[in-house]
C-alpha positions in Angstrom: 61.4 3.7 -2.7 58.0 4.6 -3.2 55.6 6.1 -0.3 52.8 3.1 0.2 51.2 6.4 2.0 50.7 7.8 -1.8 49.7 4.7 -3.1 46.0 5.1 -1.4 45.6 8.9 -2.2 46.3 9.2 -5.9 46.1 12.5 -7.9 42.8 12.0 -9.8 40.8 12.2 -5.9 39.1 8.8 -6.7 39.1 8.1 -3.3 38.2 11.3 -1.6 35.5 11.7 -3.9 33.4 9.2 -2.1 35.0 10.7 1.0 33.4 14.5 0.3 30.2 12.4 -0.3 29.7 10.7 2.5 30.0 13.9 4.8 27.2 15.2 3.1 24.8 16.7 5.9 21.4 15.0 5.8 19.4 18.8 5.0 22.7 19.0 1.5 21.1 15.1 1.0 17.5 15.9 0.9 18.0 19.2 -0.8 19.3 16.7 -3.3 16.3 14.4 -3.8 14.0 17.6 -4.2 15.6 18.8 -7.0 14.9 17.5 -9.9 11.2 17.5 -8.8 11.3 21.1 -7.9 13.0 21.5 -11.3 10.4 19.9 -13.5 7.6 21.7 -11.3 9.1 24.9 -12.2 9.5 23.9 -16.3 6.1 22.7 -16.3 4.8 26.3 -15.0 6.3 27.9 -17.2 5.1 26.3 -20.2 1.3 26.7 -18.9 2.0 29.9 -18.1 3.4 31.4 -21.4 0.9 29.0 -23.0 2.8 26.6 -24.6 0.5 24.2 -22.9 -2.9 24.5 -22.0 -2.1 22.3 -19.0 -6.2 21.3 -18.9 -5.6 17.6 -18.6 -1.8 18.4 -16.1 -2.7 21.0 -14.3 0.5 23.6 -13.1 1.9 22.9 -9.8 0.2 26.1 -8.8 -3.2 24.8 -9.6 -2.2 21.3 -7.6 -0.7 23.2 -4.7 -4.2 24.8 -4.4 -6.1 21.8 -4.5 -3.9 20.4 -1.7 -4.2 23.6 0.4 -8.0 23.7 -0.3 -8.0 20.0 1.3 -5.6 20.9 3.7 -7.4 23.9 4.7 -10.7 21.9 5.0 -9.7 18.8 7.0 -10.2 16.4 4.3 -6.5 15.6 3.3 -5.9 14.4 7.2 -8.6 12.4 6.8 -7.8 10.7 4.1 -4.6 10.1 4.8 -5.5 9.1 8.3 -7.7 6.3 6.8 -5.3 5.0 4.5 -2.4 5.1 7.0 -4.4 2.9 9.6 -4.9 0.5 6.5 -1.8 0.3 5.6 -0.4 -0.2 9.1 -2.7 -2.8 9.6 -2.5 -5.0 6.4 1.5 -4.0 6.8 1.6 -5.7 10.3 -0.3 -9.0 9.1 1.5 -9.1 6.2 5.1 -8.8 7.1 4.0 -11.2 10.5 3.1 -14.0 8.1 5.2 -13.3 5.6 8.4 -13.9 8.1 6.8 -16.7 10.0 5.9 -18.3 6.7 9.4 -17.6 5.1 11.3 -19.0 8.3 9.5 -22.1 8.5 9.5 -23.2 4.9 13.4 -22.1 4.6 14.4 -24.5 7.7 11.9 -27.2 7.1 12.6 -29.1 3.9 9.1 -31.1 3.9 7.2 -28.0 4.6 9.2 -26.3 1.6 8.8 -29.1 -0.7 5.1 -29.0 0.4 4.0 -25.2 0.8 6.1 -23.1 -1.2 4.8 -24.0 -4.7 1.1 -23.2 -4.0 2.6 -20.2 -2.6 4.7 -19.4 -5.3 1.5 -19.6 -7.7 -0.1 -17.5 -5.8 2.2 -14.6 -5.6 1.3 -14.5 -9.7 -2.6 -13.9 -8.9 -3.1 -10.0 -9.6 -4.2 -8.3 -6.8 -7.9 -7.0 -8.2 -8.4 -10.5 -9.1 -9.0 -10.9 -5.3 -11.3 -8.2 -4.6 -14.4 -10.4 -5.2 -13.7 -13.0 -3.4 -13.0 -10.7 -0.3 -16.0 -8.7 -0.7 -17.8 -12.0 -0.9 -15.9 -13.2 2.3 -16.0 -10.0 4.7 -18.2 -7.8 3.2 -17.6 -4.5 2.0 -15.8 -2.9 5.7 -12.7 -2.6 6.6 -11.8 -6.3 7.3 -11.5 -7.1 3.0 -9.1 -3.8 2.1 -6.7 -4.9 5.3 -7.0 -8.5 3.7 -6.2 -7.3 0.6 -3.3 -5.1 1.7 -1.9 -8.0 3.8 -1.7 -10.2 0.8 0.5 -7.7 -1.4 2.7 -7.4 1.5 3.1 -10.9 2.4 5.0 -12.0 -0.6 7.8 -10.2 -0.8 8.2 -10.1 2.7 8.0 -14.3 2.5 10.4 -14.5 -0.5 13.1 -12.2 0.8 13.1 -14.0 4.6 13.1 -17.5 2.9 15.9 -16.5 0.1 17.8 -14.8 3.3 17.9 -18.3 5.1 18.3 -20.3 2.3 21.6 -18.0 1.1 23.4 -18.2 4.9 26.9 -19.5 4.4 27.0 -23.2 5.5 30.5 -22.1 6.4 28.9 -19.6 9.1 26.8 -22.3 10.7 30.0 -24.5 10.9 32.0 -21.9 12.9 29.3 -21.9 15.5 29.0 -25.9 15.3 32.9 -26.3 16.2 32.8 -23.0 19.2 29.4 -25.9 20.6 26.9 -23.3 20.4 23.7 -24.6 21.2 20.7 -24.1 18.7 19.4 -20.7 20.3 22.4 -19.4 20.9 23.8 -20.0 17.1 20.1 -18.9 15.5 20.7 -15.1 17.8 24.6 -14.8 17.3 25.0 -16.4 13.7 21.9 -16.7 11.9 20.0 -13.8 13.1 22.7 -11.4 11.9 23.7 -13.2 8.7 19.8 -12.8 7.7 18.6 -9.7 8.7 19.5 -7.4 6.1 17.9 -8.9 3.5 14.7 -8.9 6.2 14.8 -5.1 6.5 15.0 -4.7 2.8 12.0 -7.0 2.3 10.2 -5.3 4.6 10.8 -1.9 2.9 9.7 -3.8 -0.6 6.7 -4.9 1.4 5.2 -1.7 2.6 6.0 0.0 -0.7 3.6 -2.7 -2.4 1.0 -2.1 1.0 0.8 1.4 -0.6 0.1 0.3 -3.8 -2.3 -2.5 -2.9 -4.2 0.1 -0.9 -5.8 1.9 -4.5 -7.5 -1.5 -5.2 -8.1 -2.2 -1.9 -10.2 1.7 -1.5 -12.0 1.0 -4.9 -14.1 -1.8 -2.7 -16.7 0.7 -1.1 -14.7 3.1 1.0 -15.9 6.8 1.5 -12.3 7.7 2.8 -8.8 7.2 1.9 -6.4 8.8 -0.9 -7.6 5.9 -3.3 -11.0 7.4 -2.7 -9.9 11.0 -3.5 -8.2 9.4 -6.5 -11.7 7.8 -7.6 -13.4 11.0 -7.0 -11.0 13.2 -8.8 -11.7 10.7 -11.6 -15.1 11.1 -11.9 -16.0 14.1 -11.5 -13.0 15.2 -13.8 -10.7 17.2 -11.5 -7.0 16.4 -12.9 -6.1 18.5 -10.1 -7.1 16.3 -7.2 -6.5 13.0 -8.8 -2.6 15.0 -8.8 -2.7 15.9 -5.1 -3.8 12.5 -4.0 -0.5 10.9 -6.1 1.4 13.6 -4.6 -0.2 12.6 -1.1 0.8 8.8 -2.0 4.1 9.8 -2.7 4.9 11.9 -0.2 3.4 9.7 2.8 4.9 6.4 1.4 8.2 7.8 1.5 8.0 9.2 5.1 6.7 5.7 6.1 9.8 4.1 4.2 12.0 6.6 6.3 10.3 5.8 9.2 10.7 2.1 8.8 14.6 2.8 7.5 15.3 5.2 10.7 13.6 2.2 13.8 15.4 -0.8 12.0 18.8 0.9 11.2 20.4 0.6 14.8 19.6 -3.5 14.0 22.3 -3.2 11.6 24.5 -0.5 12.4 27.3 -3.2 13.0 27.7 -3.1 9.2 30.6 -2.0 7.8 29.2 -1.1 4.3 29.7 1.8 2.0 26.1 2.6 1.7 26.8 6.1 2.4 29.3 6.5 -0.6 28.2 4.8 -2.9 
């Protein structure tokens, strides 16, 4: 008779393969992810530097790595990216606030759904510049309008993943905690709560990703500060390599403030049994 033992290990290693994988240290992981950027960095040198490229319009990365140590060096980068952090935390905190309150409301209230979700639904199709008059007109040209602004591009996602998360809870869920007689706030914490919070976080995440990218438009309305307003500056006063370090600013500052977010909400759901890690 066969071993069932040797059913679950076969030959090819189809299954430890995921195994070796998922006791990848975090420093193998992110030695990973900055490969294949370190990799085109390095082609893109050398093809400048043995002038296959004239590399006037992209700089080098060693041209870009001096413009960010210059503004490093000089205090500027902090500043800028102090200024567009308290932004982006700010519009972030309104927007995902609303954006769950809104989303929680119109999922478990039919008339409000019926009521408010297609005027919000049309809204979430206007394109973000298209509200930078208005809010300059509003609140002027401070702070209060590029928060606004920020707040808005987070809000949607934030209230379409909550409501989508409600509305997708298995009725059979609610039923197993109608027949053990738990009340109303005890089945919304034990049942609901868990059933919908997933989908939350990753709304959340999608949420301050578009914060980031709302935060450009919302620096082009006046601001003297920020990495939108190195990006501007770069632009016209035609320094490729600045307009390079701000993106590389962006990207480097949205995704530690994606890990961050990722690393306070993961012991919400660390009773998940997924394969995340190997997959």
């Amino acid at each position: 008779m066969n071993n069932p033992v040797a059913l679950s290990t076969p030959e090819d290693g189809t299954v430890a393969a995921p195994r070796r994988a998922a006791v990848l240290g975090i420093g193998a992981r992110a030695a990973l992810g900055v490969l294949l950027p370190l990799v085109l960095a390095l082609g893109w040198e050398i093809a400048v530097g043995a002038g296959w490229a004239s590399g006037r319009l992209l700089p080098p990365p060693s041209r870009i790595g001096a413009a960010l140590w210059a503004l490093a060096a000089s205090g500027e980068l902090w500043m800028h990216v102090e200024a567009t952090l308290i932004r982006v935390g700010l519009g972030f905190a309104f927007g995902a606030g609303a954006g769950i309150l809104a989303g929680a409301l119109t999922a478990t209230l039919p008339l409000l759904r019926w009521l408010v979700d297609p005027s919000l639904q049309a809204l979430r199709a206007v394109p973000s510049l298209a509200w930078v008059p208005l809010f300059i007109l509003w609140f002027g040209i401070l702070e209060t309008p590029k928060v606004a602004l920020i707040a808005v591009g987070v809000f949607f996602p934030v209230y379409i993943g909550v409501a989508g998360a409600i509305a997708s809870v298995d009725r059979k869920l609610v039923e197993v905690g109608r027949i053990f007689r738990l009340s109303k706030p005890a089945l919304a914490r034990r049942i609901l709560l868990p059933a919908v919070l997933p989908a939350t976080l990753t709304a959340l995440r999608t949420g301050l990703g578009l914060g980031f990218l709302f935060v450009v438009a919302a620096e082009l309305m006046g601001a003297s500060e920020g990495l939108g307003y190195l990006l501007l500056d770069g632009q016209q006063f035609s320094k490729p390599d600045q307009i390079l370090a701000a993106i590389i600013s962006f990207a480097v500052v949205g995704k530690a403030a994606d890990a961050l977010l990722v690393a306070l909400t993961a012991p919400l759901v660390r009773w998940q049994d997924t394969a995340r890690e190997t997959l």
